[in-house]
C-alpha positions as CSV (number, residue, x, y, z in Angstrom):
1,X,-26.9,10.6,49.3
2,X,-24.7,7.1,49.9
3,X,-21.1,7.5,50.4
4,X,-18.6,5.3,48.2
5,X,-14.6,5.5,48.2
6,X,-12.4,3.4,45.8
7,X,-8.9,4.1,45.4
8,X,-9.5,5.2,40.9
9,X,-12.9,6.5,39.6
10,X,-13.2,6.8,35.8
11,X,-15.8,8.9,33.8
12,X,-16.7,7.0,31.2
13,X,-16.6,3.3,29.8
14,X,-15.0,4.1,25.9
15,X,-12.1,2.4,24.9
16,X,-10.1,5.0,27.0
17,X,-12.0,4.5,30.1
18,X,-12.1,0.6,30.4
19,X,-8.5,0.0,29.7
20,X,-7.9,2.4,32.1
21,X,-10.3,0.6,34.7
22,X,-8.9,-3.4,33.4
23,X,-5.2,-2.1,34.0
24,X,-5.6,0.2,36.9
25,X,-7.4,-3.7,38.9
26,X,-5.0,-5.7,37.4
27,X,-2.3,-3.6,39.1
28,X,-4.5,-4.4,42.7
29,X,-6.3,-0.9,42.8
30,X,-9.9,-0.5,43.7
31,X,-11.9,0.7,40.5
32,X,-15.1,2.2,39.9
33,X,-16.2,2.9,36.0
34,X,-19.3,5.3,35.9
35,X,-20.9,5.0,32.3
36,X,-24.5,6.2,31.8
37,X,-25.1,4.1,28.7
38,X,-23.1,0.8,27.4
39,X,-19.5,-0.3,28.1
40,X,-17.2,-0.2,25.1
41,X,-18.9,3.2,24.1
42,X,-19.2,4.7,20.2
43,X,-16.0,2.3,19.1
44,X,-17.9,-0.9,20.1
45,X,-21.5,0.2,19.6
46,X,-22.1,2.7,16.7
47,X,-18.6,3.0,15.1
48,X,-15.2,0.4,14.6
49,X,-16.8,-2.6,15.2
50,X,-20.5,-2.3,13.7
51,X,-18.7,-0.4,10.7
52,X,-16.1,-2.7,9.8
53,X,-18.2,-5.5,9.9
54,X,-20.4,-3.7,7.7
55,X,-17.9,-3.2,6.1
56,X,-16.8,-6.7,5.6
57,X,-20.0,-7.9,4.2
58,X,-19.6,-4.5,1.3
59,X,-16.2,-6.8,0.3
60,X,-18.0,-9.6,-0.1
61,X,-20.4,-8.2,-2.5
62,X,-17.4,-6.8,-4.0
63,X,-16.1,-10.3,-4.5
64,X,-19.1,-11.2,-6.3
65,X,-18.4,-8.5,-9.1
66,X,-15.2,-9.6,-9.2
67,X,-15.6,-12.9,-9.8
68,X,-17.6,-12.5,-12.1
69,X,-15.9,-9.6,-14.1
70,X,-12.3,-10.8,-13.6
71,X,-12.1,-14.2,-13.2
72,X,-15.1,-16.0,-15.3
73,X,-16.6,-17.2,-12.1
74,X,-20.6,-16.4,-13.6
75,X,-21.6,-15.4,-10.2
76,X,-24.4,-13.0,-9.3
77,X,-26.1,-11.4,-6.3
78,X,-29.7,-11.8,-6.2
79,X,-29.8,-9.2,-3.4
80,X,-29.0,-7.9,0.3
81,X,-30.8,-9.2,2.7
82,X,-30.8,-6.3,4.9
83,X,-32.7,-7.8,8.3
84,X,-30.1,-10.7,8.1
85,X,-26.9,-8.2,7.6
86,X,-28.0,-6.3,10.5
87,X,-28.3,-9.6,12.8
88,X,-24.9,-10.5,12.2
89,X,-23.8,-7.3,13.0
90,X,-25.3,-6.8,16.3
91,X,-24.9,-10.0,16.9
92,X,-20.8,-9.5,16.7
93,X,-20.9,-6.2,18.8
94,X,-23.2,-8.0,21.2
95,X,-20.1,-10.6,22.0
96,X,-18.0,-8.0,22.3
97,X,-19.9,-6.4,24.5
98,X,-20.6,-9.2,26.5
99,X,-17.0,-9.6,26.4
100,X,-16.0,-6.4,27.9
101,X,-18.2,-6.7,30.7
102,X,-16.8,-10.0,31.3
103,X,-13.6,-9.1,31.7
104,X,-14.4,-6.2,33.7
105,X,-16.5,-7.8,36.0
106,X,-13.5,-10.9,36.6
107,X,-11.0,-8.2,37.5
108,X,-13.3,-6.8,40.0
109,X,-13.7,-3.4,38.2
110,X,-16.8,-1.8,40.3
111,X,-19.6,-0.6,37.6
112,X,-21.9,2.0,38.6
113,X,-24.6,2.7,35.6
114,X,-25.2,6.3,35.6
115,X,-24.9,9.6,35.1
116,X,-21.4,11.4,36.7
117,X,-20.9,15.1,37.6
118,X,-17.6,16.6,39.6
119,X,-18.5,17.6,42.6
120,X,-14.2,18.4,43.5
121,X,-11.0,17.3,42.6
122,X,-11.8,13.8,43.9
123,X,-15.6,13.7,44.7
124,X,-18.4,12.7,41.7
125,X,-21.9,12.9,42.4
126,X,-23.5,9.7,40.2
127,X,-27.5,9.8,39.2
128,X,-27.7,6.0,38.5
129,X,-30.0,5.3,35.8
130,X,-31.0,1.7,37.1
131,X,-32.7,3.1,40.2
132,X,-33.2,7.4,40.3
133,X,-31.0,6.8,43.2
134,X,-27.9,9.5,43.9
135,X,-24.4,8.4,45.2
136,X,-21.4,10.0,46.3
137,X,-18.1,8.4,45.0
138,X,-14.8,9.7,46.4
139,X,-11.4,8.6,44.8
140,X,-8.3,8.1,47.0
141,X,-5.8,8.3,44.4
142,X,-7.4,9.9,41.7
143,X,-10.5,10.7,38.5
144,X,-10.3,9.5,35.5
145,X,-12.3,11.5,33.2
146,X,-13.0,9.7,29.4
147,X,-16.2,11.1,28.0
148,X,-15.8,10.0,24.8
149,X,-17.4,12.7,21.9
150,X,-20.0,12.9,19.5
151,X,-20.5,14.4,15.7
152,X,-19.8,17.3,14.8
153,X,-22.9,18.8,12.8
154,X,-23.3,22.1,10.8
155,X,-25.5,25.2,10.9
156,X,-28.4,24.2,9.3
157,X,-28.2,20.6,9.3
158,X,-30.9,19.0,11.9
159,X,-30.1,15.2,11.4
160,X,-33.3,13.1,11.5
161,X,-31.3,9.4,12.0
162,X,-33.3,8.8,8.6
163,X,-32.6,11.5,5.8
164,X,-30.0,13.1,7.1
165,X,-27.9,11.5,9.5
166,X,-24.7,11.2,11.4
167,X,-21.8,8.8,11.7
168,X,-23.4,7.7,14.8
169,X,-26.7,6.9,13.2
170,X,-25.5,5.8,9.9
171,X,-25.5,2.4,10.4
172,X,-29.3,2.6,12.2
173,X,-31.0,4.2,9.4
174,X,-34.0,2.3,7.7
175,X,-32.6,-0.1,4.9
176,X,-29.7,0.7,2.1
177,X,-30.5,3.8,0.0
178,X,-30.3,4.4,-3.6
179,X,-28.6,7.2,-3.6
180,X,-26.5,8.8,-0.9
181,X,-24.5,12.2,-0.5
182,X,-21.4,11.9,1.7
183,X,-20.5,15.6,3.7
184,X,-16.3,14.9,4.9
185,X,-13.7,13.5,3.2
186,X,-11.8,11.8,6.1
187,X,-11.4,8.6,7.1
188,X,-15.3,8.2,8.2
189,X,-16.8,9.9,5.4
190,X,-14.3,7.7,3.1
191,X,-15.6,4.7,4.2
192,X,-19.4,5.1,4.3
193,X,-18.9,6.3,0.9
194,X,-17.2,3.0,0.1
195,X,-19.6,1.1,2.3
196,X,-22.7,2.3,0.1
197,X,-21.2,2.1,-2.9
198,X,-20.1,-1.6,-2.7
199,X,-24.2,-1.8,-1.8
200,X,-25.1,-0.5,-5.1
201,X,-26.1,3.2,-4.1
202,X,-24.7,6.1,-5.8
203,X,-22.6,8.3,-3.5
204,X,-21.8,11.8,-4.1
205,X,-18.4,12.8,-1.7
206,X,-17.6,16.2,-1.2
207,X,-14.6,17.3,1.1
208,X,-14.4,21.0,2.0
209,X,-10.4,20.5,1.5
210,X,-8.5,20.2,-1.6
211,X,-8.4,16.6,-1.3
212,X,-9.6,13.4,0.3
213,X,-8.0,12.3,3.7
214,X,-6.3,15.6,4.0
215,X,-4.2,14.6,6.8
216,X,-2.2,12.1,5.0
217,X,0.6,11.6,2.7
218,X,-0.6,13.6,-0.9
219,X,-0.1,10.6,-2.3
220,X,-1.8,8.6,-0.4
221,X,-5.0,10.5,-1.5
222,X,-4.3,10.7,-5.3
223,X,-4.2,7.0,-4.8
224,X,-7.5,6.6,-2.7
225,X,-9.5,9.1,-5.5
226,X,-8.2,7.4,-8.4
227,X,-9.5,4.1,-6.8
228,X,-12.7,5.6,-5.3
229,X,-13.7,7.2,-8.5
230,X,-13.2,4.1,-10.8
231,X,-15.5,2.7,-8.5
232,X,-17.7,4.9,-9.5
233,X,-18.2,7.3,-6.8
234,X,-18.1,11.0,-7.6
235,X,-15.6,13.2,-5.3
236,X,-16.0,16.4,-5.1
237,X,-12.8,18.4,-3.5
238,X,-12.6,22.3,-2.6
239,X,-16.0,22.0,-2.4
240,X,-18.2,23.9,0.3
241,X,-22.0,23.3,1.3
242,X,-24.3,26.3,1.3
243,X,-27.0,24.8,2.7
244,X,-29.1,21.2,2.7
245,X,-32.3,20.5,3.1
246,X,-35.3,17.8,3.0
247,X,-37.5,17.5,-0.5
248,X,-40.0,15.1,-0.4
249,X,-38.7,11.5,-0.2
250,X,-34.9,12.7,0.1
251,X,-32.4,15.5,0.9
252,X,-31.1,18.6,-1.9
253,X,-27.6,19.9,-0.8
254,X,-26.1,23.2,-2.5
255,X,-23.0,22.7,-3.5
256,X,-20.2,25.3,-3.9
257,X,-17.6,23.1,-6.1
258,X,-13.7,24.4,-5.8
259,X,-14.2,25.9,-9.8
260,X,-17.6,26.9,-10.9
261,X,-20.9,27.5,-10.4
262,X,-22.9,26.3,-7.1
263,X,-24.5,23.1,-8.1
264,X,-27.6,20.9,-6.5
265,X,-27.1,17.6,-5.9
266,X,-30.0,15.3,-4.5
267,X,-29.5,12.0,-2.7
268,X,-32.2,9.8,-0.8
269,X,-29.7,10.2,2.5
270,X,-27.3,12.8,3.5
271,X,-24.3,11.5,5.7
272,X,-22.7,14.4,7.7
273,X,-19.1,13.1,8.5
274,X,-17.3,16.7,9.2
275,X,-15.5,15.4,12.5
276,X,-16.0,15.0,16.5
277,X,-16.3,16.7,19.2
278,X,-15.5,16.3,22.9
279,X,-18.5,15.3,25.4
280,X,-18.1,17.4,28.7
281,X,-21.6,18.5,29.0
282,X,-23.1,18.7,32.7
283,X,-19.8,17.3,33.6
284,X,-19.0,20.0,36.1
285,X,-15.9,20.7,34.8
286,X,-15.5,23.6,37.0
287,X,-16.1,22.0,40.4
288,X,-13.1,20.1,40.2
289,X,-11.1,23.2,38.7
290,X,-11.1,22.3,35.2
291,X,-11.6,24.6,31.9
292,X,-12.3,23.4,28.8
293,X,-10.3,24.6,25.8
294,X,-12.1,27.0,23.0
295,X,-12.5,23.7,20.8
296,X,-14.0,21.6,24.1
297,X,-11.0,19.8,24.7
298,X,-9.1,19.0,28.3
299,X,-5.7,19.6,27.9
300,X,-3.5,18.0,29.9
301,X,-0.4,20.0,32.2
302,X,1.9,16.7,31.6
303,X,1.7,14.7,28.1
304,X,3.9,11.7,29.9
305,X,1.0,11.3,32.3
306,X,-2.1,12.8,30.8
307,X,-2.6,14.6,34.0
308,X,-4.2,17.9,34.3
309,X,-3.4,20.8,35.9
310,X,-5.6,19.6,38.5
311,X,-3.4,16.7,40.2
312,X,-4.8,13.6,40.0
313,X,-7.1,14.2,37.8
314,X,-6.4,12.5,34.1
315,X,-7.8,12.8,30.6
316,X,-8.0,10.1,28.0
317,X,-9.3,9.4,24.9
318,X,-11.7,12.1,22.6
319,X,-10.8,14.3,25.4
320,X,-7.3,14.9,24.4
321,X,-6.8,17.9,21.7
322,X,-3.6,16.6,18.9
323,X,-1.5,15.3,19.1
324,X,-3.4,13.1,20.7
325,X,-4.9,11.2,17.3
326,X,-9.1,10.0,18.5
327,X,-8.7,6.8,18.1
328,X,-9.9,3.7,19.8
329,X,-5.9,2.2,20.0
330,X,-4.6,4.9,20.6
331,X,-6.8,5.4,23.8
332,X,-5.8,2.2,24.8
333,X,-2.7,3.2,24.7
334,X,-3.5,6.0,27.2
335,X,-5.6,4.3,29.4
336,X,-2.7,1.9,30.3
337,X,-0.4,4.8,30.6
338,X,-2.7,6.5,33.2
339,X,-3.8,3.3,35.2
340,X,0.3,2.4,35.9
341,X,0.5,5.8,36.8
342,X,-1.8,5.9,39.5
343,X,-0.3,2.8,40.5
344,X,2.9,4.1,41.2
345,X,5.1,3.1,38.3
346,X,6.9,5.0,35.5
347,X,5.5,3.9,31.8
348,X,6.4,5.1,29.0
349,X,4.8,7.9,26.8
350,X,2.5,7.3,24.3
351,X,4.6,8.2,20.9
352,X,1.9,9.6,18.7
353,X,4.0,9.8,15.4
354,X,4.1,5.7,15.8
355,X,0.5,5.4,16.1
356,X,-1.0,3.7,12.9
357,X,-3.6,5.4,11.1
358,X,-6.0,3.4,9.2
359,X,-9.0,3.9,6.8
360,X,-10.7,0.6,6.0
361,X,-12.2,2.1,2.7
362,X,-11.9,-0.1,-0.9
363,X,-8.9,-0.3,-1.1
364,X,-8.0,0.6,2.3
365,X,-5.0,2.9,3.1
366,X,-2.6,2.8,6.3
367,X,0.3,5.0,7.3
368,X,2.5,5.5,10.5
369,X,4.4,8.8,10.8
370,X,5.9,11.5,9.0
371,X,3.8,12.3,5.4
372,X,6.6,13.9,3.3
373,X,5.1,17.5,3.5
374,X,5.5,17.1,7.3
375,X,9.1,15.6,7.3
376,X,10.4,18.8,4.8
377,X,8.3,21.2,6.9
378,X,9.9,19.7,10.1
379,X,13.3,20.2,8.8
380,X,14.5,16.7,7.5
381,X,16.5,16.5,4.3
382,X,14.1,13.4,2.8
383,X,14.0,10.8,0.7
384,X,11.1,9.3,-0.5
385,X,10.4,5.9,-2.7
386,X,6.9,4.8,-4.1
387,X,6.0,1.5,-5.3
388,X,2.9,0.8,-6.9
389,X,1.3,-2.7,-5.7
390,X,0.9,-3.7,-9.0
391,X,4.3,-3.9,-9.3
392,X,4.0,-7.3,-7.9
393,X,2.6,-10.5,-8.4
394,X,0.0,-10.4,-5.5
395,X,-0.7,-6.9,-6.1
396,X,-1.9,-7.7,-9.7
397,X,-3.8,-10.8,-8.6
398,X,-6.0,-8.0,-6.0
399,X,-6.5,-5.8,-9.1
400,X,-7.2,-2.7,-7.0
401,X,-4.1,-0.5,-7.7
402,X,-2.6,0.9,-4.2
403,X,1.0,1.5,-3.6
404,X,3.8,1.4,-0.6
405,X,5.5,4.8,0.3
406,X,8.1,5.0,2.5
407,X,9.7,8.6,3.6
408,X,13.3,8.2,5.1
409,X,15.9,10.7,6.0
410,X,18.7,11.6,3.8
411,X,22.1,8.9,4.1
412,X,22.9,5.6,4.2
413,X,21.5,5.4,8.2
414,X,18.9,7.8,7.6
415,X,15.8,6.9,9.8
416,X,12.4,6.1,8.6
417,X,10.3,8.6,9.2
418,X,6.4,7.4,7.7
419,X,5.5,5.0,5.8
420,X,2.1,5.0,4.3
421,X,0.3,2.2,1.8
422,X,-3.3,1.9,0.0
423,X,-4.4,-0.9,-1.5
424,X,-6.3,-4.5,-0.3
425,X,-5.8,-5.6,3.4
426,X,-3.1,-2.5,4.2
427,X,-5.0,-2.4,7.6
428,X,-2.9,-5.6,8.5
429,X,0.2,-5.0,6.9
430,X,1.1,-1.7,8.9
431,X,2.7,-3.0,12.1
432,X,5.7,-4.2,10.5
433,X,6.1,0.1,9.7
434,X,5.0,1.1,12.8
435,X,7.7,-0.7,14.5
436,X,10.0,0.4,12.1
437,X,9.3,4.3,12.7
438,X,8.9,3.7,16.5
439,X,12.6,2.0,16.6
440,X,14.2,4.6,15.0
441,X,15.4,2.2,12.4
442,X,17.0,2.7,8.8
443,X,16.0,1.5,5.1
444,X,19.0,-1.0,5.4
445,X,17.6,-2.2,9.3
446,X,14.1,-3.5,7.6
447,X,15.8,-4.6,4.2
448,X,18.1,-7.0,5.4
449,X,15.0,-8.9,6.5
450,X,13.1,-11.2,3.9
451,X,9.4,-10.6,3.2
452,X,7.0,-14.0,1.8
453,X,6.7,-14.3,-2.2
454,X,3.9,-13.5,-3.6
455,X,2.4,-11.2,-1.2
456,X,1.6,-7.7,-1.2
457,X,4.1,-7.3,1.8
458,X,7.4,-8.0,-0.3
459,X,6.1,-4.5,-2.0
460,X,7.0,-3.0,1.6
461,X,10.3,-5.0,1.5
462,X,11.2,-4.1,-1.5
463,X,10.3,-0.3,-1.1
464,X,13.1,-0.5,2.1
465,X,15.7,-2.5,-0.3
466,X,15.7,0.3,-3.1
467,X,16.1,2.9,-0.4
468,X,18.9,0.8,1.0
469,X,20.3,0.8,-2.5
470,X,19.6,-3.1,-3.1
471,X,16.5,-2.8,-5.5
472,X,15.6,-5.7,-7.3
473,X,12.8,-5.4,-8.9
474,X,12.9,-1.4,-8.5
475,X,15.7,1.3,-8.8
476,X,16.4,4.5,-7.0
């Protein structure tokens, strides 16, 4: 077996593990990244990117209808040309990828394609893929371990990447089905359900909780259903699967709904979107004298650091249990908090209540922070203001609905605590929020400043001037 040292190894070549690897040789340390398959991992290969510009193309085709059905514009869509979708989709997460590797290759991050297992604290045994060969890679200053995870699944349910198929897969499956029966109502199940329902299928969604996107603001999903279901999609909350199964050309599901009697529903595909899991198989976890949590996570000893009990030995990414929040910024966010680490300097934690959460549904919905159940359960006295977007101008130009929440403590320098938003193009409009939460900053601190006319923005700005006490257009 050949012998390798470098000063950082990392496990892994995700979101969390290549930031870690760009910043750790920026900072002049000596990096190898092991990854057994693609750089840029599930984000850049089977889920953000190939999604959201699948996405993309679903608004189009939206735009159509609404030309037509709004504005007089007699447009119509002769069809999808699947084959030609598809290329432009690849061909957008091929640049990226070609990107990645780029970059990683000009800051002189060492890639070794392969398979890793701990062999110590600071040893990995590597099984490259390119040549059956086996190397030994020591690290002088520490592992970087950023496996990355994969769908969750149920008892029962043996996805075929055809019928019935996973978040992963999704995208893969042969051609755009008639019908298709979505299992999880958060943020991925959301938006495949909006995906195939811009494509003309009809799309059953059933969430096993009382409501869709359960982890965010309650208004934030009474907005989201209202929307999804004039769209035409049927959701179906409180509901819990019995079993699934294939019939002929499709898929049957058994549905228990929240009031009732169990129900069949049939669909040509059935999309299993019931969460993640972490990867740490044949990872030799306990080599290196790590355990696994019950649920398969790595907790870390020190949240500032993302180190493990083990020294030297950090977790990013998937890996993390809450509140680290699985997603691909946040990892980033991680990945340059470990790589300054190991390079001797003293970054800042990663504030998880000032992470933005997105779901880039139609309409989409974005929030930062507190929801208002989880600022009166922590022990604020709140105040909370609600604006629809069609309160303005721009907002009834889009047509979708949507609205701006913001939930702020109680008196006149009462900090923001969340703000949360649905409606068109919210994806871009939350980082004005997310500073505002991060900075500690009051109503007043964001209203003094003026937002654009007409744009769905000034909705923001004028959710922060009523709770200043300045409303204009709305009062407290």
């Amino acid at each position: 077996m050949s012998g390798n040292s470098t000063d950082v190894i990392v496990i892994g070549g995700g979101t969390g593990g290549y930031s870690t690897a760009l910043r750790a040789a920026h900072l002049g340390l000596d990096v190898a990244l092991i990854e057994r398959d693609l750089v840029g991992g599930t984000c850049l290969h089977r889920g953000c990117v190939p999604s959201k510009a699948m996405l993309h193309a679903a608004e189009l085709v939206d735009g159509v209808s609404e030309a037509r059905e709004r504005w007089g514009v007699k447009a119509t869509l002769d069809s999808v040309d699947w084959d030609a979708l598809v290329a432009t989709r690849d061909d957008i997460v091929s640049r990226n990828h070609k990107g990645v590797e780029g970059q990683l290759v000009e800051a002189g991050v060492t890639v070794v394609r392969g398979t890793a297992t701990l062999a110590g604290p600071r040893d990995v045994d590597v099984t490259t893929t390119a040549h059956g060969a086996d190397q030994r890679w020591t690290a002088r200053r520490g592992l970087v371990l950023a496996t990355g995870s994969r769908p969750r699944t149920l008892p029962g349910l043996d996805p075929d990447g055809a019928h019935i198929v996973t978040s992963d897969d999704a995208l893969f499956a042969p051609g755009l089905p008639r019908s298709v029966l979505v299992l999880g109502g958060g943020a991925i199940g959301v938006e495949y359900a909006s995906f195939h329902r811009s494509m003309g299928a009809e799309v059953t969604l059933v969430e096993a909780a009382g409501r869709l996107l359960p982890l965010e603001d309650e208004d934030t999903s009474r907005h989201l259903t209202r929307a999804l279901k004039k769209r035409g999609i049927t959701v179906l909350t409180g509901a819990k699967l019995l079993e699934a199964h294939r019939v002929g050309p499709g898929v049957e599901a058994h549905v228990r709904p929240a009031r009732g009697e169990g129900t069949t529903l049939a669909a040509e595909r059935l999309l299993v979107a019931v969460g993640r899991v972490p990867v740490t198989d044949g990872l030799g976890l306990g080599a290196a004298g790590l355990t696994a949590d019950e649920r398969g996570y790595l907790p870390p000893a020190r949240w500032d650091t993302f180190e493990t009990a083990v020294p030297g030995i950090h977790v990013v990414g998937d890996l993390l249990p809450p509140p680290s929040l699985g997603l691909a910024h946040a990892s980033f966010a991680e990945g340059l908090v470990v790589a300054e680490t190991l390079a001797g300097l003293a970054p800042r934690p990663v504030d998880y209540a000032a992470v933005p959460r997105v779901t880039y549904s139609g309409p989409q919905t974005a929030s930062v922070g507190l929801s208002e159940a989880e600022a009166r359960a922590a022990g604020h006295e709140v105040r909370a203001n609600v604006m629809p977007l069609t309160a303005t101008a721009k907002g009834m130009v889009h047509g979708q609905g949507g609205m701006v929440k913001v939930v702020a403590e109680q008196g006149g320098e009462g900090r923001v605590l969340g703000v949360h938003l649905v409606g068109p193009h919210v994806s871009e409009m939350i980082a004005e929020s997310q500073l505002a939460v991060a900075w500690d900053a009051a109503p007043a601190d964001i209203a003094q400043h003026i937002h654009p006319h007409p744009t769905l923005s000034e909705a923001v700005g004028e959710t922060f001037l009523t709770l200043a006490g300045r409303g204009l257009h709305q009062h407290a």
